[in-house]
N, C-alpha and C positions, 0 to 999 in steps of 0.2 A: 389729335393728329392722326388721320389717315397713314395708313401702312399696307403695304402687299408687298412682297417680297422680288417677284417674278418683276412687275412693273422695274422696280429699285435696281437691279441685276440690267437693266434694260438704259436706265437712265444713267446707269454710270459710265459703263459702253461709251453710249452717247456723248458724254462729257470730254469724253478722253477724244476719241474723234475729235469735237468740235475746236478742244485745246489744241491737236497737233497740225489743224488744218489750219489755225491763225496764228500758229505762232510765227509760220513767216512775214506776214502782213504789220504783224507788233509794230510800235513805234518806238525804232530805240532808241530813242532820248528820252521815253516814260523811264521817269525813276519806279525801279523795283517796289512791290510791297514791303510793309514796315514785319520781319522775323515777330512772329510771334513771341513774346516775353516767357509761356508758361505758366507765369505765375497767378494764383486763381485773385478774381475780385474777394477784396475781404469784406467777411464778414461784418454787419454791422453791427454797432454799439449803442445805437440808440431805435427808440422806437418812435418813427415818423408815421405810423397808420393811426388810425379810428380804431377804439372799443367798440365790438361786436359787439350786439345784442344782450343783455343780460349777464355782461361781464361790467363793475365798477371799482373804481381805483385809480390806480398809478404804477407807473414799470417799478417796480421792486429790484430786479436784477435779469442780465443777460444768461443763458448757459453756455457759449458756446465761445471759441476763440483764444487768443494767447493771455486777452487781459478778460477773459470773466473768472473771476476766482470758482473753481466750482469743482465736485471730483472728480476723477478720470473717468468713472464710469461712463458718464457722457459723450467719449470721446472715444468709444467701441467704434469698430470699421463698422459692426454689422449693423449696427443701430442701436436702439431702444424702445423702449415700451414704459409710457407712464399711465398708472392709476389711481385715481384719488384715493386715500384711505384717510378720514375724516377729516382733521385739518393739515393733512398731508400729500405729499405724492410719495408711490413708490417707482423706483425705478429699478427697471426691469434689464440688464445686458441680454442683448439679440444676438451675443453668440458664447454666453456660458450660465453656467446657472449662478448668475453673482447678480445681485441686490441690495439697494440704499432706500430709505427713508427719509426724505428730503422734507423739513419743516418749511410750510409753507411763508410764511410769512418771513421770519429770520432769516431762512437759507442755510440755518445749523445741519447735520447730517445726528437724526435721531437713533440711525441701527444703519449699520452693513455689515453684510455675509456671504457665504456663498450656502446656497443651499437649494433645494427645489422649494419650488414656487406650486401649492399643491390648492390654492384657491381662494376666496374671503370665505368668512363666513362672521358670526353674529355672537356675543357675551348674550347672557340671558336677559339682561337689559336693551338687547339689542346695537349693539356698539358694535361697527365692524373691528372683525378680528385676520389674522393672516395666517393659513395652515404651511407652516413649512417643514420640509424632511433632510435631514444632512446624514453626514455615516452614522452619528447618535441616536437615530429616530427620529419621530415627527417631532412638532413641537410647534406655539401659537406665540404670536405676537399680537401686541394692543396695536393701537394708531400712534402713539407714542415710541413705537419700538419695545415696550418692556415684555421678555416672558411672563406671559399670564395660564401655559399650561403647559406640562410634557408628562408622557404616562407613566404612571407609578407602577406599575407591572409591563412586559411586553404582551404587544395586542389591545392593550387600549383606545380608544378613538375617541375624539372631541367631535360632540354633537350641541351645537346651539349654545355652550356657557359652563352645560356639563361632558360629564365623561361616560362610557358606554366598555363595560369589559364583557366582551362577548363570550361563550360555549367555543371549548375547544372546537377546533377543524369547524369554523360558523361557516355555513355557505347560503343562498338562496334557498335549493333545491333542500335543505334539512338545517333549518333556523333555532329547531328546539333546543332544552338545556339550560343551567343553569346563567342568572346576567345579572350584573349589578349596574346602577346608576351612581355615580361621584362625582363628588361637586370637582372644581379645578386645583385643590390642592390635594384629592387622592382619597380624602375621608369618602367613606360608605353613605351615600344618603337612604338605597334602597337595593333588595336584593328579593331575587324573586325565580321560580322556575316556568317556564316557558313549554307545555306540551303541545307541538307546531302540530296544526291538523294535516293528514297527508294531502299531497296534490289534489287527486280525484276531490277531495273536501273542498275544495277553496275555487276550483273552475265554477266561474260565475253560470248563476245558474236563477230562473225565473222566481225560486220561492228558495232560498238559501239554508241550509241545515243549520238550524240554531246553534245547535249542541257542536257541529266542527266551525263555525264561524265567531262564534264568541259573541252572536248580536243578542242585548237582553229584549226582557218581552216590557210589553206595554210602551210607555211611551220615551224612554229610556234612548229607542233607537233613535228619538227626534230630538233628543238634547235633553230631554226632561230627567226626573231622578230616577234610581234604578229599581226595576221592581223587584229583584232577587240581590239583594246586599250580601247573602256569603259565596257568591263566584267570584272569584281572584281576579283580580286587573293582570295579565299580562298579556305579552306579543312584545315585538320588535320596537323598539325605538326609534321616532323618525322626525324629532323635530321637539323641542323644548324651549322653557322660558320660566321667569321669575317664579317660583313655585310649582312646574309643572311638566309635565312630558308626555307626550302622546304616542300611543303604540300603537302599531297594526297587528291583530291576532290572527291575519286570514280575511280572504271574503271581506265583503263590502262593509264594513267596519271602524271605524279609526274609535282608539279610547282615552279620554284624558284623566292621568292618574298624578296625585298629589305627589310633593317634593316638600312637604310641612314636617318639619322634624318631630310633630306629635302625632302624623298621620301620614306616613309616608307608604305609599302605595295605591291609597285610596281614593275607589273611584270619585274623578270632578264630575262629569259629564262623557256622552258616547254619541256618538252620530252614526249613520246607516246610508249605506247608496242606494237603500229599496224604499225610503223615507218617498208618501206619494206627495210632499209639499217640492218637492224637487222636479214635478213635471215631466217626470222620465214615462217613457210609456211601459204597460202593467204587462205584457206580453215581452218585454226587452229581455236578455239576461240580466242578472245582477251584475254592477257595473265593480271595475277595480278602483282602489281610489289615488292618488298622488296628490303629496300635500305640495303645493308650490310656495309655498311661502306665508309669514306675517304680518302683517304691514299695519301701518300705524298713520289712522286718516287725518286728514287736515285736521285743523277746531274751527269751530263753530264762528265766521264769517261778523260782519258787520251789517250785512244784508237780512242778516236772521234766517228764515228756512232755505230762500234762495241761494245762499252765500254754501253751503253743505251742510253735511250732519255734524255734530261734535263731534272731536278725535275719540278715538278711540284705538284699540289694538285687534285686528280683524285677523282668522284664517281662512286661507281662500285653498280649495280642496278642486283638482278637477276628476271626474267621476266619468271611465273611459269606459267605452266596451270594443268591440273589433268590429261591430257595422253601423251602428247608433252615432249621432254625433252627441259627441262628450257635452257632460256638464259642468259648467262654471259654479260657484257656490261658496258665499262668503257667510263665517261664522263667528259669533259672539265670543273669543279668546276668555272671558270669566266664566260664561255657562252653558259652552256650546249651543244657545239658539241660532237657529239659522235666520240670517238675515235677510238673503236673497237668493236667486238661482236663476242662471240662465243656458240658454243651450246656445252652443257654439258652431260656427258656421259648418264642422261636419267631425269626422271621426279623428280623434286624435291618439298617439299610439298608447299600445296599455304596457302599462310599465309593470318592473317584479313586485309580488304586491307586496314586500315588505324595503323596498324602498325608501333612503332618507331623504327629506323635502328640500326639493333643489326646483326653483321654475330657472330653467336653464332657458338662455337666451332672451330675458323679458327683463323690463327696465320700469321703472316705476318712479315718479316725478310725487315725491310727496308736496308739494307746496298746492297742488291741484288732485292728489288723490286716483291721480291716474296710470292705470296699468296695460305697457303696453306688450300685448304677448303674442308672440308665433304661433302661427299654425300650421297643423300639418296638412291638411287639405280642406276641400270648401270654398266659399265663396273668397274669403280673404287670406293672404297669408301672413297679413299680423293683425289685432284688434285692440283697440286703445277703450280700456273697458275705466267708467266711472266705480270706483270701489266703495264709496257710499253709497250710493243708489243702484247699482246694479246693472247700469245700463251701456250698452255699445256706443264712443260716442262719436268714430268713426273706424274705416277698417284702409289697409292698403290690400289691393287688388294684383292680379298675375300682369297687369301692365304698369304696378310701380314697383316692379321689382327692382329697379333702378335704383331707388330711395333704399338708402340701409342705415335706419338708426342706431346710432352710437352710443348716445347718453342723455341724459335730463337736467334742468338743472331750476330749479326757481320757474316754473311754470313753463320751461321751452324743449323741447328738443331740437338736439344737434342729430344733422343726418349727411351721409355721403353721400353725393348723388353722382352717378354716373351717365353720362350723354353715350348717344347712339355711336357716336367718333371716337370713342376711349376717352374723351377729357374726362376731368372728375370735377366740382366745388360740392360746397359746405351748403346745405341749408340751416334755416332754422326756423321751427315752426310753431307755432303755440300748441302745449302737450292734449289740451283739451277738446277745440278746433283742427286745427290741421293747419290753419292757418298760416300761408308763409308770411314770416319776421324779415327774413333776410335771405337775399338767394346771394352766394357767394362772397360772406360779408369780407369786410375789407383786412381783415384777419384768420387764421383758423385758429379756432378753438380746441385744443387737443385734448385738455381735462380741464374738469369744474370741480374743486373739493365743495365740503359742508360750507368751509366759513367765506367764500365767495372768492378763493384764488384760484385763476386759470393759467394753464401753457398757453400762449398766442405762441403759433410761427407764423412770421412776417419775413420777408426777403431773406429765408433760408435760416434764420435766427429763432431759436425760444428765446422766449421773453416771461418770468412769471410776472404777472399782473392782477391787483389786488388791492386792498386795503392796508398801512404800511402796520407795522407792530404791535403800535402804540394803539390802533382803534381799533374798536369792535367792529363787526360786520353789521351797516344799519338795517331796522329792523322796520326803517318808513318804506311803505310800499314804491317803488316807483313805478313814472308814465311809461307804460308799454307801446314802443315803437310802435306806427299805423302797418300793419298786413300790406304787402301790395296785392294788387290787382288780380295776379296769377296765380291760379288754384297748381297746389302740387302735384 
């Protein structure tokens, strides 16, 4: 809808005029308009639309209205905000810090509280988890709602599964000092001191000082085994998982050190941003690194090589400097080999280098192995990169800014699109292709959990829509709706 203000101000004028100049002319034996009732059209109860795209099932239950059994929270003036958290939703209050866990399937309420809402994050198995903080301190929640962490000293933090007690007054700017590593009921897995090299050590720099960056020699820096076994694994903690925990020491570095109750601390593997299988150029400085995340690829297709690589558990590293464009770079999670590298459309910003591994703002559609990530400047401002092979397999452009993808779910993304007029619909597109599925399909998709249950809002109603209780979510492929015609 078109809006101007000045125009509107202009036309109401007008109105008035036009009404006082006929109201003599009226006919008055026209019966009066019917007073308005007030009262709002209700809400519906049933779902009379079509399943979008890549949503299958049956209406499960209403949320909204005098007859949907459902908790109050829903029923906030300011709104809400729902999130999938694996076979769940949480819901979110839009105007206080209060929150439910709504079983998707049942419609049971698994956990509510009031508390801050401090982010997801991952169990070492990889299972989303939920940081939240109340007057008690922080403290983590499953998908199921159960406490699965809270810190057993003050100043502990959940990192990946386990726990991280840092050096008194810990800041960026002076990281060193004493740290332990504990698993989530509080036991000691590793403990270890930490001598941070100073600033001036750590500004990237074309041939990096061994001895302040903590990179080994030989081949050590490219994932292989280490050629000096009595220098200590330490640095900051920035990302962990079943067995393991990778630290940054400084400088272009990251090191993966065991979590084995007969060998704990001990180097797994080390990676380097001055590594020349990375295609960086030999004149650049040495680059900072950020871990953005783990991710866990498809399996091995029906197609055979075409179909993708076998699953596996990959870390994907980007390797920034301040005029270079960043490098992408995905690594073998058992032995740090590097699997691929590629340069990205141009500089991306460099972060603190002891930094914990967040790709903030990027979404990832495991059924396709595709990662879709922001950019900060370059040719695109997001790129939908293959995580088995390494490749770009489209990007969106400074003219589809329009397009703002939301989420993924079973090979599609859901996207907002907004029109040059302010309207807004839904797209949906294949996460691989681009391909549009559905331009403003006949439902909005709000959330997708794991086990294939969505929010549709339809005529002003949620609706969860899904699989009912009793079944499993099927695991036969379905015919993917034909693309239309119109590129996005």
């Amino acid at each position: 809808m078109r809006s101007s203000r000045a125009p509107q101000v202009l036309s109401c004028g007008l109105v008035v005029l036009l009404v006082a100049g006929c109201t003599t002319d009226a006919d008055p034996e026209e019966p009066p308009a019917p007073e308005p009732t007030g009262e709002p059209t209700p809400l519906p109860t049933a779902f009379d639309g079509a399943a979008p795209p890549g949503v299958d099932g049956e209406v499960l239950r209403f949320l909204h209205g005098e007859e949907a059994d459902v908790p109050d929270i829903l029923d906030d003036p300011l709104g809400v905000r729902i999130s999938p958290v694996g076979t769940a939703f949480l819901i979110s209050s839009g105007g206080a810090d209060r929150h439910l866990l709504h079983d998707a399937a049942t419609g049971d309420t698994l956990w509510e509280g009031e508390a801050r809402f401090r982010g997801f994050d991952t169990d070492q198995a990889g299972a989303p988890v939920m940081r939240m903080t109340d007057d008690d301190g922080p403290y983590v929640l499953d998908a199921r709602g159960e406490r699965v962490w809270e810190p057993a000293e003050e100043g502990d933090a959940y990192l990946d599964g386990v726990a991280v007690r840092y050096p008194d007054e810990w800041s960026f700017d002076d990281p060193g000092g004493e740290y332990a590593v504990l698993d989530v009921d509080g036991a000691t897995l590793w403990e270890y001191a930490f001598d941070a090299p100073a600033p001036e050590d750590v500004e990237p720099s074309a041939e990096p000082d061994e001895e302040a960056t903590g990179e080994p020699d030989g081949d050590a820096a490219d994932g292989g085994d280490r050629a000096d076994e009595d220098v200590p694994v330490a640095g900051v903690p920035v990302t962990a998982w079943d067995g393991g925990v990778l630290v940054a020491p400084g400088g272009p570095v990251l090191r993966a050190a065991s979590l084995d109750e007969d060998s704990p601390g001990e180097e797994l593997w080390s990676i380097s941003g001055v590594d020349e299988d990375l295609g960086r150029s030999a004149s650049a400085p040495a680059p900072v690194p950020s871990v953005l995340g783990r991710y866990t690829l498809p399996g091995e297709s029906d197609e055979g090589a075409e179909g993708g690589e076998s699953g596996g558990d990959v870390l994907i590293v980007r390797w920034a400097g301040r005029e270079e464009p960043s490098t992408l770079a995905a690594y073998d999670r058992e032995d740090g080999a590097l699997l691929w590298a590629l340069e990205e459309p141009g500089p991306n910003p460099v972060g603190e280098p002891f930094d914990p591994a967040e790709g903030a703002g990027s979404l990832y559609d495991d059924a396709t192995g595709t990662l879709l990530l922001p950019q900060a400047s370059g040719e695109a401002t997001l790129v939908a990169v293959d995580l088995a092979r390494g490749e770009v397999l489209w990007g969106l452009e400074e003219d589809d800014v329009s397009i703002a993808p939301a989420f993924t779910h079973d090979g599609l993304v859901y996207a907002d699109s907004r029109s040059s007029d302010g309207g807004g619909e839904q797209l949906v597109l294949e996460a691989d292709t681009m391909d549009v599925v559905a331009e403003d399909p006949p439902a909005y998709v709000e959330a997708v959990n794991e086990s294939g249950h969505a929010i549709l809002v339809w005529d002003r109603q949620r609706f969860v829509y899904g699989p009912p209780p009793d079944e499993e979510p099927s695991s036969e492929p379905t015919e993917d709706p034909s693309p239309t015609d119109d590129p996005s």
